[in-house]
C-alpha positions as semicolon CSV with decimal commas, in nm:
position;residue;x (nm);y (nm);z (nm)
1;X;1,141;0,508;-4,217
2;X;1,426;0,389;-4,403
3;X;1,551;0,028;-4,515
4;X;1,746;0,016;-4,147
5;X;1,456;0,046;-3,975
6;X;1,253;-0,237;-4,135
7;X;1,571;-0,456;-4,081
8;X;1,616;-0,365;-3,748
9;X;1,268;-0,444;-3,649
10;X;1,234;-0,785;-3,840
11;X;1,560;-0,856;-3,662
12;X;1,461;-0,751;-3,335
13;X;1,135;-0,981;-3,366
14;X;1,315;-1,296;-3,450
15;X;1,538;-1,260;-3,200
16;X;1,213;-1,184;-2,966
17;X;1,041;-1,526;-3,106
18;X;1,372;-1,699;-3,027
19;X;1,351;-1,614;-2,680
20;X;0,982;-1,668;-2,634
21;X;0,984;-2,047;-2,806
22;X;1,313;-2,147;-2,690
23;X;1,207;-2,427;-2,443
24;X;0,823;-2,349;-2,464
25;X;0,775;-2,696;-2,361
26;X;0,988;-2,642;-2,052
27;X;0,886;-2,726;-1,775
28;X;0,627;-2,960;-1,852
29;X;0,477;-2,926;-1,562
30;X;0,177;-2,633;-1,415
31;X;0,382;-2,300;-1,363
32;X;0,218;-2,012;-1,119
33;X;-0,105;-1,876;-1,274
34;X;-0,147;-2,191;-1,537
35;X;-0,313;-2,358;-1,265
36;X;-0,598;-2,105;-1,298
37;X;-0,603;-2,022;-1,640
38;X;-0,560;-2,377;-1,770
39;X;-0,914;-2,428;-1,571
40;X;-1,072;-2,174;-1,736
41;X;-0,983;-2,279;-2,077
42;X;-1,052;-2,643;-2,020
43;X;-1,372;-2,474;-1,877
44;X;-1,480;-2,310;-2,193
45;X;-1,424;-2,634;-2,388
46;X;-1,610;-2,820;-2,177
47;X;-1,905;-2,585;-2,132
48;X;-1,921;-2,559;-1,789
49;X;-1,973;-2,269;-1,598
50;X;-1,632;-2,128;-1,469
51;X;-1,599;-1,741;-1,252
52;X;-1,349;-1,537;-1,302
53;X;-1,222;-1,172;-1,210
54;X;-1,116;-1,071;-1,545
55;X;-1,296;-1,012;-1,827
56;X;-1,300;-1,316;-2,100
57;X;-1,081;-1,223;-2,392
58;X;-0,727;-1,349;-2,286
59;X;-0,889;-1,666;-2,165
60;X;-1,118;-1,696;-2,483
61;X;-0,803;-1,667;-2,722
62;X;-0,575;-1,910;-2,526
63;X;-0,898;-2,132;-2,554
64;X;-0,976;-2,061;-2,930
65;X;-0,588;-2,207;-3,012
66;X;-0,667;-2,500;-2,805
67;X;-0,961;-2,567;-2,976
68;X;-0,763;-2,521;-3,331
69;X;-0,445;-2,741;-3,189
70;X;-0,686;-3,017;-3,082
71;X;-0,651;-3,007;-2,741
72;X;-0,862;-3,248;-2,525
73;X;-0,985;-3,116;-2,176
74;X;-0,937;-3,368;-1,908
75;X;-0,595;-3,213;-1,714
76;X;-0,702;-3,108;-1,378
77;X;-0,479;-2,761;-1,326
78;X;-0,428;-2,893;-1,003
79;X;-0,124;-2,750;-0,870
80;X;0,184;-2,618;-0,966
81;X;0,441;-2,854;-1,024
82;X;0,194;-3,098;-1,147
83;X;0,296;-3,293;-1,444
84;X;0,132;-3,236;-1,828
85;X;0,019;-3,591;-1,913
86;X;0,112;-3,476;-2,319
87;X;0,232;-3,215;-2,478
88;X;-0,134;-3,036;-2,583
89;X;-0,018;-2,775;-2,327
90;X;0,222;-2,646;-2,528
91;X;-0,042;-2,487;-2,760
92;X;-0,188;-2,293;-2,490
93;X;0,118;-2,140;-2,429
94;X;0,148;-2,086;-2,813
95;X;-0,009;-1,721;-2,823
96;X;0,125;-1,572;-2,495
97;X;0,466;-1,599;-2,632
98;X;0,336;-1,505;-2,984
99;X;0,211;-1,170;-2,873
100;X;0,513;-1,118;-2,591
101;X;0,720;-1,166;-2,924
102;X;0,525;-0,914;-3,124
103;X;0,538;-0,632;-2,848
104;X;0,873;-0,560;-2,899
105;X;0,854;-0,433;-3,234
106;X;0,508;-0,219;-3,149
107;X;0,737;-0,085;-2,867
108;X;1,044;0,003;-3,095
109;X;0,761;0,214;-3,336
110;X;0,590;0,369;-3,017
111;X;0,893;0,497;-2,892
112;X;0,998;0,625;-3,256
113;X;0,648;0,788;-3,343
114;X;0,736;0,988;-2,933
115;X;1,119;1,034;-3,021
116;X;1,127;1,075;-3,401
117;X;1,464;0,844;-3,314
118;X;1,577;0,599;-3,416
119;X;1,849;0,536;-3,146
120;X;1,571;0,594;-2,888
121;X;1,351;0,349;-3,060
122;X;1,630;0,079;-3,127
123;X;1,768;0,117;-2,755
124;X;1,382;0,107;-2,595
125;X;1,361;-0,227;-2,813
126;X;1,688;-0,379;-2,687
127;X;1,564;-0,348;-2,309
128;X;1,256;-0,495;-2,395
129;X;1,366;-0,784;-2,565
130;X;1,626;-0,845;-2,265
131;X;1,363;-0,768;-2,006
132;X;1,372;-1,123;-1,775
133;X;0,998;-1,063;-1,636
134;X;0,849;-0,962;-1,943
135;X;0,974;-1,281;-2,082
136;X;0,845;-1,475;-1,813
137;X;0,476;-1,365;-1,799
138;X;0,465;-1,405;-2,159
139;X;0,597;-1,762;-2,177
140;X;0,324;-1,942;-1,987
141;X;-0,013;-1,979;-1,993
142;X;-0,080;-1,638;-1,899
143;X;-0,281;-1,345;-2,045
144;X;-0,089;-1,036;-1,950
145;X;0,110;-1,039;-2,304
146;X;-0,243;-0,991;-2,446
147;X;-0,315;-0,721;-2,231
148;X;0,003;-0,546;-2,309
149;X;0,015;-0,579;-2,649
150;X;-0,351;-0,446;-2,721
151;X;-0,313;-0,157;-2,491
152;X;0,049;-0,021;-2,628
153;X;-0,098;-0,069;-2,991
154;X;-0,414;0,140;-2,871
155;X;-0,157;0,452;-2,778
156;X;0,108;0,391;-3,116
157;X;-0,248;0,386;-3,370
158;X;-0,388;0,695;-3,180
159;X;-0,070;0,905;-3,212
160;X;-0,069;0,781;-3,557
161;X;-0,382;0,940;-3,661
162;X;-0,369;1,255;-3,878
163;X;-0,707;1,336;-3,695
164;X;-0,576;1,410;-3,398
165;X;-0,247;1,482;-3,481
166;X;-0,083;1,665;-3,764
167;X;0,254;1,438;-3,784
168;X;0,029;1,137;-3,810
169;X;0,025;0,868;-4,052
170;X;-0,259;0,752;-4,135
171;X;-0,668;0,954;-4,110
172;X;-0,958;0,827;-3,886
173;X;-0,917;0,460;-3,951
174;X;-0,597;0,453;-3,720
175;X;-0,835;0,612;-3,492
176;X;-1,054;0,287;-3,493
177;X;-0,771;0,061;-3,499
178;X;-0,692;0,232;-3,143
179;X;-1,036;0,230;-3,056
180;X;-1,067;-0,139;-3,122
181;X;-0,746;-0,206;-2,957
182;X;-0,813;-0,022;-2,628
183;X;-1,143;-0,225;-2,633
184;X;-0,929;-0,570;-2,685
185;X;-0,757;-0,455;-2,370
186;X;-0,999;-0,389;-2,135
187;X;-1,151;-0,686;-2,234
188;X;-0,824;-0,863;-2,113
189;X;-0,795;-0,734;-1,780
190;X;-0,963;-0,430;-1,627
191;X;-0,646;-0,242;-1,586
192;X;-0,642;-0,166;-1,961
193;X;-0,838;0,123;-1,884
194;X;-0,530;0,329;-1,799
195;X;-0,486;0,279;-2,205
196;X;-0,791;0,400;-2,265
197;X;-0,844;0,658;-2,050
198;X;-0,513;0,830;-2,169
199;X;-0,585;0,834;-2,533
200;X;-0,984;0,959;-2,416
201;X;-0,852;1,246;-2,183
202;X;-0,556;1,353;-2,452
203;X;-0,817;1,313;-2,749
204;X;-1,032;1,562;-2,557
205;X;-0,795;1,827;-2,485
206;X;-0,724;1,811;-2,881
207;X;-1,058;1,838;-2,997
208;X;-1,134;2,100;-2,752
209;X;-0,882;2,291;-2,827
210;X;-0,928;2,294;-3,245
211;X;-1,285;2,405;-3,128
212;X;-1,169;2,713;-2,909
213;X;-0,900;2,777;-3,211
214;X;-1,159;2,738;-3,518
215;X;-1,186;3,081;-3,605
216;X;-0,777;3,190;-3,516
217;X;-0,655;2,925;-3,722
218;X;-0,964;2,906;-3,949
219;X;-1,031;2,536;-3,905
220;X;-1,322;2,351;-4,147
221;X;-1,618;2,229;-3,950
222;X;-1,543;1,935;-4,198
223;X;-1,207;1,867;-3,967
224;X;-1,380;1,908;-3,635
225;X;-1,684;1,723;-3,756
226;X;-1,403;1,414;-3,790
227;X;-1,195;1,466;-3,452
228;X;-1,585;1,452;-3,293
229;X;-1,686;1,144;-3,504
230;X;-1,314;0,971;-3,409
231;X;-1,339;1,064;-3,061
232;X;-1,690;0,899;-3,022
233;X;-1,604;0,632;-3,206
234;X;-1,312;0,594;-2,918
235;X;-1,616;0,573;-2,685
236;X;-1,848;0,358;-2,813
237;X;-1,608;0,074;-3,043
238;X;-1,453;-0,027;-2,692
239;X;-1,758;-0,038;-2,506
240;X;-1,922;-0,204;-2,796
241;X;-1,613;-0,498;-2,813
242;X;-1,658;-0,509;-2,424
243;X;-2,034;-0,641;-2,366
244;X;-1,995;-0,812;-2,758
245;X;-1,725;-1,088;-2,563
246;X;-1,947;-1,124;-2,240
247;X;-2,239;-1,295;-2,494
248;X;-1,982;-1,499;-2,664
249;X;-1,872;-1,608;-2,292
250;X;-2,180;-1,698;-2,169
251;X;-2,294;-1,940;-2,479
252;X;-1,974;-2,090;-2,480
253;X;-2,049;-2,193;-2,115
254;X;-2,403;-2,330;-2,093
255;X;-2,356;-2,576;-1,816
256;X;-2,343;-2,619;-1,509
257;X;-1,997;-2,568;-1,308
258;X;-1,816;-2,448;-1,036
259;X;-1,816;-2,099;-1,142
260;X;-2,234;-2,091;-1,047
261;X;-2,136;-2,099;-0,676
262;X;-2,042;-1,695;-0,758
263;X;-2,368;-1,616;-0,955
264;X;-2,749;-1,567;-0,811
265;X;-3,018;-1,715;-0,844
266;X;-3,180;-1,554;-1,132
267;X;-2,836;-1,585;-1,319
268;X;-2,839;-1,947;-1,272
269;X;-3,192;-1,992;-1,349
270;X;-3,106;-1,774;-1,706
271;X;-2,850;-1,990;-1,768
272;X;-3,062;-2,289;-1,735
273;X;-3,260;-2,123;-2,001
274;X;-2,990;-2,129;-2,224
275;X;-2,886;-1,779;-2,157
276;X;-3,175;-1,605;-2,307
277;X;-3,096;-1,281;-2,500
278;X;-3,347;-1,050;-2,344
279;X;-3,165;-1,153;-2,012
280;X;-2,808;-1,057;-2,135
281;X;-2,782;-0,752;-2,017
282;X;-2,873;-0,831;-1,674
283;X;-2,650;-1,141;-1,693
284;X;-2,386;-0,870;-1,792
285;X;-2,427;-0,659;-1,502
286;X;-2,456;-0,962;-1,261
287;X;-2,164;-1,084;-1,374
288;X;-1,959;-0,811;-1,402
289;X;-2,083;-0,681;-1,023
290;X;-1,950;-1,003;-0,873
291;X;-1,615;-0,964;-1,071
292;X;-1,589;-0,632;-0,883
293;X;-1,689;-0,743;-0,538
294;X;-1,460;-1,057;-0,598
295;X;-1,187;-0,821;-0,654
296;X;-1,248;-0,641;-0,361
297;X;-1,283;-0,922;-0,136
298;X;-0,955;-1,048;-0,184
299;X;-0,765;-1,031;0,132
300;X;-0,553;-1,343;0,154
301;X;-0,178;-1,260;0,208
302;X;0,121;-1,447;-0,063
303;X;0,472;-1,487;0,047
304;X;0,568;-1,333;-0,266
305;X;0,323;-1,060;-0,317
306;X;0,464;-0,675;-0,294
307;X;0,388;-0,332;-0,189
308;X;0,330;-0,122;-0,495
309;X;0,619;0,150;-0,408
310;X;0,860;-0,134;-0,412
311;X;0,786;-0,196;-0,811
312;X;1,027;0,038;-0,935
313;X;1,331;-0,088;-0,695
314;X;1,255;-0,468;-0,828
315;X;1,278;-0,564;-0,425
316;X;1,003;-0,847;-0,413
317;X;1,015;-1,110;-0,741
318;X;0,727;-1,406;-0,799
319;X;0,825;-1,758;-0,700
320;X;0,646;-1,925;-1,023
321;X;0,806;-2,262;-1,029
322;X;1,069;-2,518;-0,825
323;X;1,188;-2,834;-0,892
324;X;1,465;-2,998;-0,658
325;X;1,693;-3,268;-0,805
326;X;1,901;-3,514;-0,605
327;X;2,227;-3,577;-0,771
328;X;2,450;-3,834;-0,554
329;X;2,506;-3,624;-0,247
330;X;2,443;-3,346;-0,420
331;X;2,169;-3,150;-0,448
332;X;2,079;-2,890;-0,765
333;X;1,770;-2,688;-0,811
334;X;1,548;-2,544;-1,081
335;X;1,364;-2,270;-1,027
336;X;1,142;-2,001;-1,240
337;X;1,034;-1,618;-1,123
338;X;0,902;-1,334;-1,197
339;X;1,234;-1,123;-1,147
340;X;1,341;-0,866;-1,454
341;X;1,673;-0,815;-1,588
342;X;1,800;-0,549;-1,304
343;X;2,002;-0,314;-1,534
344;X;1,708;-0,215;-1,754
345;X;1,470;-0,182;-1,448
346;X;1,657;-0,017;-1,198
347;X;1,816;0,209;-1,494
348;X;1,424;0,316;-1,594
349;X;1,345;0,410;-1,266
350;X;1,613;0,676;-1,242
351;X;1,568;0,761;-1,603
352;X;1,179;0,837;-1,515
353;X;1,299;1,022;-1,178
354;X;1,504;1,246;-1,353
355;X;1,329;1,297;-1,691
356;X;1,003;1,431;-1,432
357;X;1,276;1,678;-1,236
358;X;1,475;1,822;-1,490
359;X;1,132;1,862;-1,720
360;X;0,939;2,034;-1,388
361;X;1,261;2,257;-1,296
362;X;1,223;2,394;-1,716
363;X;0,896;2,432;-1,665
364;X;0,907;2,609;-1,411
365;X;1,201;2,808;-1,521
366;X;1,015;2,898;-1,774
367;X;0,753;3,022;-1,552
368;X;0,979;3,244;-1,431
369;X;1,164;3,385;-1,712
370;X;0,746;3,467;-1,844
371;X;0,694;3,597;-1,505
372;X;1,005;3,847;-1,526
373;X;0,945;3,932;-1,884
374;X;1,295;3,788;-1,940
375;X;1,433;3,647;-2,259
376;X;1,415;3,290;-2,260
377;X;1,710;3,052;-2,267
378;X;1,772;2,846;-2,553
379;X;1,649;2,539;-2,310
380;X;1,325;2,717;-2,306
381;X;1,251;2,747;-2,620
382;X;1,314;2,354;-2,664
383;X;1,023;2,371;-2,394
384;X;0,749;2,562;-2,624
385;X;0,790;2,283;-2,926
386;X;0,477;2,164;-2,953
387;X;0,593;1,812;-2,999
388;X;0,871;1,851;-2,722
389;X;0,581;1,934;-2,456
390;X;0,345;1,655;-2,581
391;X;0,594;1,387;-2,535
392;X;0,697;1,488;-2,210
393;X;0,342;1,518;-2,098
394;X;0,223;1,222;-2,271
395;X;0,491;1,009;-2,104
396;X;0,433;1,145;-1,731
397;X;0,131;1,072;-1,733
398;X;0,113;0,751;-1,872
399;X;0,357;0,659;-1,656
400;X;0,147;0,795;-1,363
401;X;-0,205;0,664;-1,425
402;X;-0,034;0,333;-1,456
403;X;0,168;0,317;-1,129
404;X;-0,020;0,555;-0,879
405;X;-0,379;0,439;-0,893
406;X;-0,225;0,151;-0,742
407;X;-0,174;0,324;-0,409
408;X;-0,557;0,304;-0,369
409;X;-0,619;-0,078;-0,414
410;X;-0,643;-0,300;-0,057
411;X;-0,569;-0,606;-0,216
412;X;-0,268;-0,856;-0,251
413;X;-0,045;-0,735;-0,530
414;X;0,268;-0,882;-0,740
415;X;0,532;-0,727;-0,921
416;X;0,370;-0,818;-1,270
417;X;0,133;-0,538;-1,190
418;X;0,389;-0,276;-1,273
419;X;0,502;-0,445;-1,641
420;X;0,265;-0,190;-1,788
421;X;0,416;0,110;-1,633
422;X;0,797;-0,022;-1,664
423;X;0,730;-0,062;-2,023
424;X;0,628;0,338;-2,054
425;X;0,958;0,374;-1,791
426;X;1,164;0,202;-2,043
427;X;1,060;0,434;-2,306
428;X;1,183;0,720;-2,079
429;X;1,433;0,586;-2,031
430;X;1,526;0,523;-2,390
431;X;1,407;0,858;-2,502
432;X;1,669;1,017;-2,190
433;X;1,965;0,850;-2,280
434;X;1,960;0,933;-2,633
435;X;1,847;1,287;-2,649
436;X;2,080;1,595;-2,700
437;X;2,385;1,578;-2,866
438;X;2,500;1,258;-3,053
439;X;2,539;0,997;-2,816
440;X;2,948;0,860;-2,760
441;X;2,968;0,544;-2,921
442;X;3,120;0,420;-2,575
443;X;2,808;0,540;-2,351
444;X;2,617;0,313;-2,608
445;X;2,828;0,043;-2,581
446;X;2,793;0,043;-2,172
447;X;2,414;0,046;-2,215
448;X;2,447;-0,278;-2,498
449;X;2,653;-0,428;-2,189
450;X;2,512;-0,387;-1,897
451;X;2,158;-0,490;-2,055
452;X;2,290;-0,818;-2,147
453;X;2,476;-0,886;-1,833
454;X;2,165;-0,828;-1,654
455;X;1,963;-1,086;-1,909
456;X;2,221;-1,318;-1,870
457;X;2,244;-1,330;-1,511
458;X;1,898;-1,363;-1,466
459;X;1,854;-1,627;-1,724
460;X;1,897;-1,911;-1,475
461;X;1,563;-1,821;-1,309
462;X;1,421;-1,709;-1,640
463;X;1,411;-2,072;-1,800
464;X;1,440;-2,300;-1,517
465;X;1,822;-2,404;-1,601
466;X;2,012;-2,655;-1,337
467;X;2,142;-2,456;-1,041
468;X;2,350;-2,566;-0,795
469;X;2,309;-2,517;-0,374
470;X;2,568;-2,193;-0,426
471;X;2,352;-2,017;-0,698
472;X;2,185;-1,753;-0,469
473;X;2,523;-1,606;-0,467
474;X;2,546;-1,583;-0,794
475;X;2,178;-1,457;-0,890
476;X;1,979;-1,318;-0,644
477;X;2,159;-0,998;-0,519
478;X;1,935;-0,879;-0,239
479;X;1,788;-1,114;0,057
480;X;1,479;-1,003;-0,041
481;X;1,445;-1,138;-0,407
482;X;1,500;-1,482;-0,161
């Protein structure tokens, strides 16, 4: 990287902190999920037992900068809507928006390290940083932007490691950095193990295949004793960081609460033992078995909540916050959702639909062309670049394994569930629009534009800004975003 790139990240990232801080204390009142979370926080400062069907870490950092800001438990987390008596909330919402700020950078070097360009890296970063719902769920107390950030730095460190991949950067410590991210994530929310699971399945098929090719391409049994340390270490560091955070979570909650209506009886009876440490890993499994049922017992309906082929259309946003304000005989509104900026999501979604058609009709012209003993065309032979094929692969599936699985899951779901594949869309995106020849200055300048027209008209809803009775007009194109 050159001087322009470390510019046009640091820039990039202060503009990101700008528009995660702006307003931070706005509203002061419970927005969406902060209701829940704020509980569980207040719960682990407290000591008393809380349940929950995530795994601890997001809920243990937002707790750990309470605990450093000085904040006092006592807030109920009632409802949304329901006023902050002070302004210690402001610290929980502190490294939500730190770590939604810091994405955007990892994203611009992901997207590099896949591209080796810097227009696709630069133009993946502007969509992020004007993406409306990724703002959102990272502004409030809300543990996605944890989840995010740990799992896309999991991928950029294991593509970064000369291990497993010749143009990498760094040797098996970037490994562990992944390792240790990928275990941060899953220990944020379950569906982290998409992250994982990509760089275990792709770190197989590389250190499989330097085994079958030892002898052609006379690899060291030094080198494949290293790709078989890494890739265990890619097993066991995340497991490891997993079960490590359940013990902290259970002796930072050693009292009674509400969350023991979830737990049996020998749980409860541990815990009135102080958890014990011979009974940890039974505690573990307890736990971790009513997290899953929970999860699967969720059948309650939400106005707001979505069907999961609707994601990628943007047709169903989050109602996360309303206020209603009288002003003579008028009457204005302020409102917050979970609604992205609909140039950069709609223009992902036909990005990824065409980057999977045009990449399956080359493959499978060149199929054909093998077939028929034919010479290639020069598109083919773009095809058989090693690195070509990776990131085409790489990107298809990640993009899969973190929209399709949802097809399979019975319970209510929101449109927040699909930040993790829109962020791998926008990369596709990104990655399409740049490639082949030079792109015009004027196509450019169209993207620039329509990504902050969408921001902009969005940014009403996105910071909870005075609207007046006429402003669904305005904002909300489609009855259903209503």
């Amino acid at each position: 990287m050159n001087k322009s790139h470390y510019f046009f990240i640091i820039g990039v990232f202060l503009l990101s902190l700008f528009l995660h801080f702006v307003a931070i204390d706005y509203p002061k009142e419970a927005v969406f999920d902060e209701v829940h979370f704020g509980k569980f926080v207040s719960g682990y400062l407290t000591g008393q037992y809380f349940f929950d069907i995530h795994p601890p870490l997001g809920k243990l950092m937002i707790a750990g900068m309470g605990k450093v800001a000085g904040f006092t438990p006592g807030f109920d987390f009632g409802n949304i809507g329901e006023q902050y008596p002070n302004n210690q909330y402001i610290w929980l919402r502190f490294l939500p928006a730190l770590f939604g700020s810091l994405l955007i950078p990892l994203i611009y070097l992901l997207t590099f390290r896949l591209s080796r360009s810097a227009r696709a890296a630069r133009l993946a970063a502007l969509f992020m940083v004007l993406e409306n719902a990724l703002l959102v769920q990272s502004k409030f107390i809300l543990i996605d932007s944890f989840l995010l950030f740990f799992g896309f730095a999991s991928i950029y460190f294991f593509l970064e490691s000369r291990v497993f991949f010749d143009e990498g950067k760094w040797g098996i410590w970037a490994s562990i950095v992944a390792a240790i991210a990928s275990g941060l994530a899953l220990s944020v929310k379950w569906t982290a193990v998409s992250f994982l699971g990509l760089i275990l399945a792709f770190g197989f098929f590389i250190l499989v295949k330097k085994i079958l090719a030892r002898r052609k391409y006379k690899i060291k049994r030094k080198e494949l004793f290293t790709t078989a340390i890494a890739y265990a270490l890619m097993i066991v560091i995340p497991v490891t960081i997993y079960v490590a955070l359940f013990a902290v979570h259970f002796s930072l909650l050693p009292q009674k609460g509400p969350g023991n209506a979830y737990m049996d009886q020998e749980f409860q009876k541990s815990q009135e033992r102080g958890f014990p440490l011979q009974d940890f890993f039974s505690n573990f499994y307890s736990l971790n078995l009513e997290m899953l049922r929970s999860n699967q017992r969720i059948t309650a309906t939400h106005s707001y909540s979505s069907k999961w082929y609707t994601w990628p259309f943007m047709l169903r946003p989050i109602y996360y916050w309303n206020k209603d304000i009288t002003v003579g005989v008028n009457q204005e509104y302020e409102k917050i959702y979970l609604i992205g900026n609909p140039f950069v999501w709609w223009l992902s979604t036909i990005a990824v639909i065409y980057f999977f058609l045009t990449n399956v009709m080359q493959g499978l012209r060149f199929i054909m062309m093998r077939w028929m003993k034919k010479r290639p065309h020069k598109l083919i032979h773009a095809i058989q670049k090693q690195a070509y094929v990776f990131t085409i692969t790489f990107l298809l599936t990640a993009y899969a394994v973190n929209f399709f699985p949802f097809i399979f899951i019975g319970r209510v779901m929101f449109l927040y569930h699909y930040l993790t594949a829109l962020i791998f869309a926008i990369i596709v995106a990104a990655i399409t629009l740049t490639s082949g020849p030079k792109p015009r200055k004027i196509l450019m300048s169209l993207l620039v534009a329509g990504t902050l027209f969408g921001f902009f008209v969005m940014l009403p809803v996105t910071y909870g800004t005075v609207l007046h009775a006429s402003w669904p007009r305005y904002v909300f194109w489609l009855k259903s975003w209503i």
